[in-house]
FIGU-425480 format. One record per residue (C-alpha): residue in one letter; x, y, z; residue number from 1. Coordinates in Angstrom, 3 decimals. Layout:
% FIGU-425480
   r          u          v          w     k
   A          X          Y          Z   NUM
...
% end
This chain:
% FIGU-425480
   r          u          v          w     k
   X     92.191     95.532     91.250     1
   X     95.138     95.252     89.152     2
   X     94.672     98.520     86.878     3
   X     93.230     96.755     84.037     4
   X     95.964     94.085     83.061     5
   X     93.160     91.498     83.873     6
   X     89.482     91.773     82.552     7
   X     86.921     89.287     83.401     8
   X     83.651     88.904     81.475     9
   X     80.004     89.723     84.156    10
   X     77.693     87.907     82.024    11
   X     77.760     84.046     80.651    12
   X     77.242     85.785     76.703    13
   X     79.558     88.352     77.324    14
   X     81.900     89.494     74.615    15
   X     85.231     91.184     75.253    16
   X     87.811     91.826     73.217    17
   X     91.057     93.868     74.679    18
   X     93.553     95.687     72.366    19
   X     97.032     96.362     72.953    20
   X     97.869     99.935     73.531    21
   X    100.219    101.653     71.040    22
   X    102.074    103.328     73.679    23
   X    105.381    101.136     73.712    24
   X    107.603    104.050     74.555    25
   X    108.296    103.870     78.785    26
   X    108.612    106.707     81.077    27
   X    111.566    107.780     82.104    28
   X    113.685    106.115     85.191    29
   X    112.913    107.804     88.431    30
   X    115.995    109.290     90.181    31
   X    117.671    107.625     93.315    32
   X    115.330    107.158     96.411    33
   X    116.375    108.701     99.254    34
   X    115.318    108.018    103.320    35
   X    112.394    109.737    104.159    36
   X    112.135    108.071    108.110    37
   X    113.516    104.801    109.670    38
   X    112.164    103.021    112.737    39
   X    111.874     99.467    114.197    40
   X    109.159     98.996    112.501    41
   X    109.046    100.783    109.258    42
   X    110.951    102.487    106.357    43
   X    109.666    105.692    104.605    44
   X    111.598    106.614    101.273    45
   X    111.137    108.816     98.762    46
   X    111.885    110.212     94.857    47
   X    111.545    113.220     92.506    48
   X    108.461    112.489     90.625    49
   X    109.023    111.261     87.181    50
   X    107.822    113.809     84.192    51
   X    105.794    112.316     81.994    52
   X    102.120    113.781     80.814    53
   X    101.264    109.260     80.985    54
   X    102.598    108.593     84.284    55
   X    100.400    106.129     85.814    56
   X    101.766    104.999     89.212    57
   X    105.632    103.671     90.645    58
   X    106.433     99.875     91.716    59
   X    108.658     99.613     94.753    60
   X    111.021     96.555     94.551    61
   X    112.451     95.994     97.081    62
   X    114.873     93.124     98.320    63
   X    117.532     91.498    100.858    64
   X    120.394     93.700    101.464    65
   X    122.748     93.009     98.689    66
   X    121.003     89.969     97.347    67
   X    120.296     91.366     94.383    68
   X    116.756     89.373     94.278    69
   X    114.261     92.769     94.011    70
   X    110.400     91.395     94.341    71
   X    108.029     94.479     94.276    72
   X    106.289     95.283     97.105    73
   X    103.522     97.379     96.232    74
   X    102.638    100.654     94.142    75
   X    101.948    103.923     94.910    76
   X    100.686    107.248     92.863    77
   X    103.034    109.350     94.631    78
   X    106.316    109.314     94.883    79
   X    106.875    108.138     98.511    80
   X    105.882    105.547    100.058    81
   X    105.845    103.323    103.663    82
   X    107.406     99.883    104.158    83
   X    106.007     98.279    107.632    84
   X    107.241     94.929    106.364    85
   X    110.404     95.274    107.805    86
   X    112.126     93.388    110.134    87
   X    113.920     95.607    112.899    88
   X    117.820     95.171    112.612    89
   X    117.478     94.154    108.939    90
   X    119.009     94.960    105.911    91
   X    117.217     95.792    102.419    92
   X    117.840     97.172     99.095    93
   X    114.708     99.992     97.064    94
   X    114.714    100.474     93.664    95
   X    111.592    102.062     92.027    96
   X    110.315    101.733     88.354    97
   X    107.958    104.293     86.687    98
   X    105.082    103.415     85.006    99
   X    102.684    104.741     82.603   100
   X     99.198    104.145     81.269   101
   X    100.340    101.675     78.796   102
   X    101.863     99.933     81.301   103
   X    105.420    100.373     80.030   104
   X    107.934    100.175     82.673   105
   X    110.968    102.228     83.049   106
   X    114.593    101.245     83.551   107
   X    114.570    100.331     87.914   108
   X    116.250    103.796     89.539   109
   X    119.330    103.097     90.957   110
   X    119.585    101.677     94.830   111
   X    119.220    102.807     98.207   112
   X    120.338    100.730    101.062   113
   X    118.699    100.926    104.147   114
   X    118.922     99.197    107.743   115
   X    116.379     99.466    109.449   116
   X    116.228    100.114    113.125   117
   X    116.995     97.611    116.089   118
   X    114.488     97.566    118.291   119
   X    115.322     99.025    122.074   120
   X    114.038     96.985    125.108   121
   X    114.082     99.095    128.911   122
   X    115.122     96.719    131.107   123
   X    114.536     97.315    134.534   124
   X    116.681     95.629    136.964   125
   X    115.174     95.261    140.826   126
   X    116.887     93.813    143.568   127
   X    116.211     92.938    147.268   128
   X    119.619     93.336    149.306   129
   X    119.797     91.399    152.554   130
   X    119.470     92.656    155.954   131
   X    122.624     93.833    157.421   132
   X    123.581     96.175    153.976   133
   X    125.426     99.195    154.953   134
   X    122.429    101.737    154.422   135
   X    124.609    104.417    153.180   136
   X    126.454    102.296    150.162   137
   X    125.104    102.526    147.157   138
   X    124.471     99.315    144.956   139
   X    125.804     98.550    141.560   140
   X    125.313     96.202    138.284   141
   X    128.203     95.513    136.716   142
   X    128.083     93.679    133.592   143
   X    129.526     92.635    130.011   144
   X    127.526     95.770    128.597   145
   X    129.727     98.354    130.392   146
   X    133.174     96.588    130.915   147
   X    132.352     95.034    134.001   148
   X    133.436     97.695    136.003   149
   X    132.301     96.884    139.703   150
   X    131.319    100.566    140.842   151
   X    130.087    102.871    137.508   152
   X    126.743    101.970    137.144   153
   X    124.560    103.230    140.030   154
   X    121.437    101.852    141.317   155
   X    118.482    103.755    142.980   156
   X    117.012    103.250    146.337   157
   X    113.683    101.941    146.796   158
   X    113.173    101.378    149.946   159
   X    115.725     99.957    152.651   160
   X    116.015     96.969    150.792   161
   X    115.011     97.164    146.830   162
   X    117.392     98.985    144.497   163
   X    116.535     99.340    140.469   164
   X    117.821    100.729    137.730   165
   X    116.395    100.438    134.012   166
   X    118.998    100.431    131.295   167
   X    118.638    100.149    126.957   168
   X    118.973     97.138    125.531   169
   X    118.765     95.990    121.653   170
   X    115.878     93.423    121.497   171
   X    117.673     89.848    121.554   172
   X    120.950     90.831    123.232   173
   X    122.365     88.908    125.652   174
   X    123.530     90.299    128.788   175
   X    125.449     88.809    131.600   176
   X    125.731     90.861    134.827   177
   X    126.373     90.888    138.926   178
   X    125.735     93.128    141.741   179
   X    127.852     94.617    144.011   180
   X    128.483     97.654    146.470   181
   X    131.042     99.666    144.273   182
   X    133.848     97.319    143.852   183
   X    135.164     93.438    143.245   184
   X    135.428     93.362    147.180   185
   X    132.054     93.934    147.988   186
   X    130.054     91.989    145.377   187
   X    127.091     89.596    146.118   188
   X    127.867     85.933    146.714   189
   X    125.254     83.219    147.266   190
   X    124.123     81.854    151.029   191
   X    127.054     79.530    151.500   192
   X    129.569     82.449    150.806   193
   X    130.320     80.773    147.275   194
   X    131.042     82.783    143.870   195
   X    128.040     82.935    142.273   196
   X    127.642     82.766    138.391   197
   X    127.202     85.230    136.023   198
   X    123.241     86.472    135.902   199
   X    122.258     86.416    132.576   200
   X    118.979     87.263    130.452   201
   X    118.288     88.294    126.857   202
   X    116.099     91.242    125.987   203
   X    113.495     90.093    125.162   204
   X    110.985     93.082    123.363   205
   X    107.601     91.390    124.439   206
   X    105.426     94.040    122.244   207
   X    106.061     96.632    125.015   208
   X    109.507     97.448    124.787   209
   X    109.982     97.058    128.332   210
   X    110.983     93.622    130.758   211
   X    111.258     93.814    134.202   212
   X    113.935     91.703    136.185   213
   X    113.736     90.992    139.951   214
   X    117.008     89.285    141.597   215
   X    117.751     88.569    145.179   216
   X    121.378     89.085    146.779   217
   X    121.773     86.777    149.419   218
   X    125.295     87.928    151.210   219
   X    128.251     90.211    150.208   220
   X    131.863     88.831    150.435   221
   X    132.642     91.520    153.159   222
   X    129.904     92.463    154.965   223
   X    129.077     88.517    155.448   224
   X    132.566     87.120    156.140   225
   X    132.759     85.368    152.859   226
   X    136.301     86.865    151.471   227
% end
């Protein structure tokens, strides 16, 4: 399983007796990896194969974005190969080393640095308005993502009293947010006319990339005498 470094003997009288090779000249260093495909959940790279008539496989080392710790991560015969180890958002560091039947290992190639990809959550925002909402405004969420301006992110109708809108997220960002009717003026408030807090929520990837939210607006400032 481990290309013959380790040998053990089938029978209880068994004799073996291993001998060094006399190969003790490595191959040569293969050339910078470069990004072959980055996602969320994986990292593809890949190298100019390494000439050498002995060439037995490549170890990919791999480690923390500028930690300078490499551990390798597995082998491969070609010269590409897939990372699914990865962490979405994170940092890391490649470096590949040639190796040949011997089991002489080249110089490490020099490093590519790769992030790989955040992971983006659809959030989809639905919320029952209360009776007594002009039917021809058009609802809002206004938030910290887009500058909390009260009347430039549109809603769609449901019905007469559901709107929605879905919006991209990075997995674990925090979002705080209100509705309103297209400006400061007509923005929800809760059933005793009082300011409401912020709504907030995280997005949250759940496996599915997608997380539903369902809020209730219980008055506007104007239409229910709460300036």
């Amino acid at each position: 399983s481990d290309g013959g470094r380790t040998w053990t003997v089938s029978e209880p009288t068994g004799r073996l007796s291993v001998r060094a090779s006399a190969d003790t000249t490595p191959p040569p260093a293969p050339g910078a990896p470069v990004l072959a495909d980055v996602a969320d959940d994986h990292v593809s790279i890949r190298w100019d194969a390494v000439d050498a008539p002995d060439l037995y496989r490549y170890l990919v080392l791999r480690s923390g974005a500028g930690s300078g710790a490499f551990q390798r991560i597995g082998v491969s015969g070609q010269p590409r190969f897939i990372d699914t180890s990865v962490t979405a958002g994170a940092g890391y560091d490649y470096a590949v080393v040639a190796q040949d039947t011997g089991f002489n290992e080249s110089p490490p190639s020099p490093v590519l640095s790769v992030d790989a990809a955040r992971r983006v959550v659809q959030v989809t925002f639905q919320v029952s308005v209360p009776p007594g909402t002009p039917s021809a405004d058009t609802l809002y969420i206004a938030g910290d993502f887009q500058g909390w301006a009260p009347g430039a992110t549109p809603m769609t109708r449901l019905d007469d009293h559901a709107w929605a809108v879905t919006l991209p997220f990075e997995d674990g960002t925090a979002i705080e947010y209100k509705y309103t009717r297209g400006s400061w003026d007509s923005v929800e408030k809760d059933d005793g006319c009082g300011e409401i807090p912020n709504r907030t929520l995280t997005a949250d990837d759940g496996g599915s990339q997608q997380q539903r939210i369902e809020d209730v607006v219980s008055r506007w400032r104007d239409v229910d005498g709460c300036g």
